[in-house]
C-alpha positions as CSV (number, residue, x, y, z in Angstrom):
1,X,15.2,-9.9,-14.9
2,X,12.5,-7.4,-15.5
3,X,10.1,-10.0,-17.1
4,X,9.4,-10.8,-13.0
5,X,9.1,-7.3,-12.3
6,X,5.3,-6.3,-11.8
7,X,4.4,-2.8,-10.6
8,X,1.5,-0.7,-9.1
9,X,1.6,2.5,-9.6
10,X,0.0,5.5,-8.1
11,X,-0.2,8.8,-9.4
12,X,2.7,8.3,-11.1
13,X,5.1,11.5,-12.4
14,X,6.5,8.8,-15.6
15,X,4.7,5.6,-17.1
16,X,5.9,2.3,-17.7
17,X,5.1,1.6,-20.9
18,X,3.3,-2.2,-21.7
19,X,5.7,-4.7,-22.4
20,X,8.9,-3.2,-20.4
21,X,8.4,-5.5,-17.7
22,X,6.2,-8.4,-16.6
23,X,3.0,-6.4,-15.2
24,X,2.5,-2.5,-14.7
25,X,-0.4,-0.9,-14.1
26,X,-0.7,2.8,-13.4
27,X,-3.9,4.7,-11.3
28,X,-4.5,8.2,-12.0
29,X,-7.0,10.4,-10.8
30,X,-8.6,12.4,-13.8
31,X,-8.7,15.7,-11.0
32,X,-4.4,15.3,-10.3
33,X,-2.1,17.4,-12.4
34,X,0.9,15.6,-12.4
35,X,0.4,12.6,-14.3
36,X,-0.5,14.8,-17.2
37,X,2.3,16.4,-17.2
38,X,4.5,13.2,-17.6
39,X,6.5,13.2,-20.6
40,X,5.9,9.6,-21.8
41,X,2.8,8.7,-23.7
42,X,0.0,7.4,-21.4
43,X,-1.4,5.5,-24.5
44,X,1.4,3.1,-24.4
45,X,1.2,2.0,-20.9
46,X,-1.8,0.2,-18.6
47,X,-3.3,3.5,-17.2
48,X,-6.7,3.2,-15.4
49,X,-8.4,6.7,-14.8
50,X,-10.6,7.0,-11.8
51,X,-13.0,9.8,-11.7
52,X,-12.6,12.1,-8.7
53,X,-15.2,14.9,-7.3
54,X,-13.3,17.5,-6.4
55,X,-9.8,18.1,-6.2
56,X,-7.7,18.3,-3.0
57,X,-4.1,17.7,-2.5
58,X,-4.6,14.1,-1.5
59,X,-5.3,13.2,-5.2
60,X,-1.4,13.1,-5.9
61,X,-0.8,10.9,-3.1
62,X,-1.8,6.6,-2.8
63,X,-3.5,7.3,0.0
64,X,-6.1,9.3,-1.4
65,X,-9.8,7.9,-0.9
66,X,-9.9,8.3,-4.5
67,X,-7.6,5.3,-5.0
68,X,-8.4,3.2,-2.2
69,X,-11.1,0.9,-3.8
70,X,-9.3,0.1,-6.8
71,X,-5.9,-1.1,-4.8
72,X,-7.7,-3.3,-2.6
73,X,-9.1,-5.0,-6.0
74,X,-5.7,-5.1,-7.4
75,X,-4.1,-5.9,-4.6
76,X,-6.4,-8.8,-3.7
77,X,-5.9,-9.7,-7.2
78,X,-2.1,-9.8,-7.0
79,X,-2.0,-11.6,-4.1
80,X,-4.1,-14.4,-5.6
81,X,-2.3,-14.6,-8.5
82,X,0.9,-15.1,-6.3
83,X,-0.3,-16.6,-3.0
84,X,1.7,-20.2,-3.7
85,X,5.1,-17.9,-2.7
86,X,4.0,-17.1,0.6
């Protein structure tokens, strides 16, 4: 079952780690705590680190401005990919 399974993931407390399920891809924001705190290794899982300017509390949440170019682009992406199930 989990081979369907494809995830986004934003500022995320725990990584999935490649391979666990079909697709999951994690967005961190180099300025936010928490996913370095995370117990798994980030080196086994799809991370993608965007640089932020200055930290505020928004950086732990997906709707920091920090995040929002890169989930429309992997949004957009995902609903390509999977448009034909619409």
């Amino acid at each position: 079952m989990l081979d369907k399974v494809m995830t986004l993931n934003v500022a995320p407390g725990a990584f999935i780690e490649k391979g666990a399920c079909e697709d999951s891809q994690h967005l961190v924001s180099s300025l936010d705590i928490v996913p370095k705190l995370a117990i798994q290794d980030k080196s086994k899982a799809n991370v993608t680190e965007l640089e932020g300017q200055s930290w505020t509390m928004e950086d732990h949440s997906f709707a920091s401005p920090i995040y929002k170019e890169e989930l429309e682009k992997r949004l957009k992406e995902i609903r390509s990919k999977y448009e034909s199930f619409d």
